[in-house]
N, C-alpha and C positions, 0 to 999 in steps of 0.2 A: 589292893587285890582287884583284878579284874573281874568285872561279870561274866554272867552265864553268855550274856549274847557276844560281847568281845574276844570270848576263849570260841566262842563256834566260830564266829565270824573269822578267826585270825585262822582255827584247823582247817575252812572250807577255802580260804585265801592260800595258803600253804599249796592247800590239796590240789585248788584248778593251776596254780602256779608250775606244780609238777607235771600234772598233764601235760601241759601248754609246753612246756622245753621237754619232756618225753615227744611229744609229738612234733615237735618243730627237727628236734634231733632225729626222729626216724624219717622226716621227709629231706634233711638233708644229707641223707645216707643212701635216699631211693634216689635222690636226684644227684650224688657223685656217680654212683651205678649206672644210670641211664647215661651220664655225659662219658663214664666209661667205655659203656657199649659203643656209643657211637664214633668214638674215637678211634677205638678198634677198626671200626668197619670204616671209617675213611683211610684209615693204612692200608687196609684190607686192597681197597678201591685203590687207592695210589701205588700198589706192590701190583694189580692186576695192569694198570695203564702203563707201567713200567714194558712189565710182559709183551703188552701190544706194540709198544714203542718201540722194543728191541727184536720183537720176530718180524716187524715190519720191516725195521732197518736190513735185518737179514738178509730177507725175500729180496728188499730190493738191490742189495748188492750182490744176490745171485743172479737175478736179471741184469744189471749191467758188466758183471762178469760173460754173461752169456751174450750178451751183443757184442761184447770186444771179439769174443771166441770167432764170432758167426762174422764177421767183418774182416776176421786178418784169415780166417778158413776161406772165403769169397774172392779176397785181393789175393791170397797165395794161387787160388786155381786160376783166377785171370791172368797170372803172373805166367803161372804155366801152361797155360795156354797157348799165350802170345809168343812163348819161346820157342816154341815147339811148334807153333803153326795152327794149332788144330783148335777148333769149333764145332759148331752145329750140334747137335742134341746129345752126346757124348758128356758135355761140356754141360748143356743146357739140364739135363738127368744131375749131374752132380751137383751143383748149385739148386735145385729144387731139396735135393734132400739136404742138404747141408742146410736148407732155411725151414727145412718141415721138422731137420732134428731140434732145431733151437728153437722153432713153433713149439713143439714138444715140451722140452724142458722148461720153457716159458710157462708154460699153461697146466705143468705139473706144480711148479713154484707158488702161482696163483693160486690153484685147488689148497696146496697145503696151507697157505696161508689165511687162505677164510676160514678152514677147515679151522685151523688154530686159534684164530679170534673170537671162532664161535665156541671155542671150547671155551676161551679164557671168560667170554660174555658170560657162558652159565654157571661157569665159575662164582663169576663175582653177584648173579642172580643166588646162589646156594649163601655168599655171605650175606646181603641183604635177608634173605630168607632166616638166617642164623638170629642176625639182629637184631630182626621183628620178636621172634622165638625167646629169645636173653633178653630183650624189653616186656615181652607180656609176662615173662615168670618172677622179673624185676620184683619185689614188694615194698609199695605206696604205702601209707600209714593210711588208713583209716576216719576221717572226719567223725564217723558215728560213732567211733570206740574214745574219743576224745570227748564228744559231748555226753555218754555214758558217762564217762570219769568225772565230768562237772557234774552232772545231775547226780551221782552218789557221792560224790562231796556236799551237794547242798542237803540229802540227806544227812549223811551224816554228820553234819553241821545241825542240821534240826534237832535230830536224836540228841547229838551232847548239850547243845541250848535246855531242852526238854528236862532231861537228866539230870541239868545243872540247877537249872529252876522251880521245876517241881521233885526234889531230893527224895520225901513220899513215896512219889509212884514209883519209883526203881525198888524200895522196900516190896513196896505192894507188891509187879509186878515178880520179885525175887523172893517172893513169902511161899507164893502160888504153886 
């Protein structure tokens, strides 16, 4: 038969054993969660660059749509021009607007375009933002709730030693 200190010693061995894989198990639960979070938000981040990629691509093939425009609009009136005979400011008027339309739409292209980058930026500031937020509400286990569950194990480790050894005082203190 075992003794009094071998029956505490083996409950308080038991006892910090469970702590110790309770708590190793809730930090490897806080820690899938965070590597969670943050996985999310680099998709997040690579679905936002995606975005920028493709309105950039956009933009820029509306601008080189628009130089071809503005190039065979330039050659066709030189063209007719030359056929016709006729020059001088008539000629010169048309060709300014024809490159202040495509200044225009150029420079409308541009606006829209930063305009949309800056949307998709704060965008991807509000997921960063989200991430911070789902990592603070995240729950870490606790160090201190882990050394509580040792230090009441070695109580009650003591207590059943105590119990086991002086048989007595549990009368007594159950007489009372």
């Amino acid at each position: 038969m075992c003794g009094p200190l071998a029956v505490a010693g083996a409950g308080a061995a038991l006892s910090i054993a469970s702590s110790a894989a309770q708590y190793a198990g809730q930090s490897q639960i806080a820690s899938q969660e965070q590597q969670a979070i943050n996985t999310n938000l680099m998709s997040q981040y690579a679905q936002g660059q995606q975005q920028l990629i493709g309105r950039d691509t956009e933009a820029n093939q509306k601008l080189q749509a628009n130089l071809m425009q503005r190039r065979a609009a330039m050659g066709q009136l030189g063209a007719a021009a030359a056929e016709n005979g006729v020059g001088g400011h008539s000629i010169s008027a048309l060709a300014n607007e024809i490159n202040s339309n495509a200044a225009n739409y150029a420079g409308n292209v541009e606006q829209n375009r930063k305009m949309t980058d800056q949307e998709i930026g704060l965008q991807m500031q509000g997921f960063q933002a989200q991430a911070q937020n789902d990592l603070n509400q995240a729950k870490s286990p606790n160090p201190f709730g882990l050394l509580l569950n040792i230090g009441g194990a070695g109580l009650g480790a003591y207590s059943t030693y105590n119990s086991l050894s002086n048989p007595n005082s549990a009368r007594i203190r159950g007489a009372q």
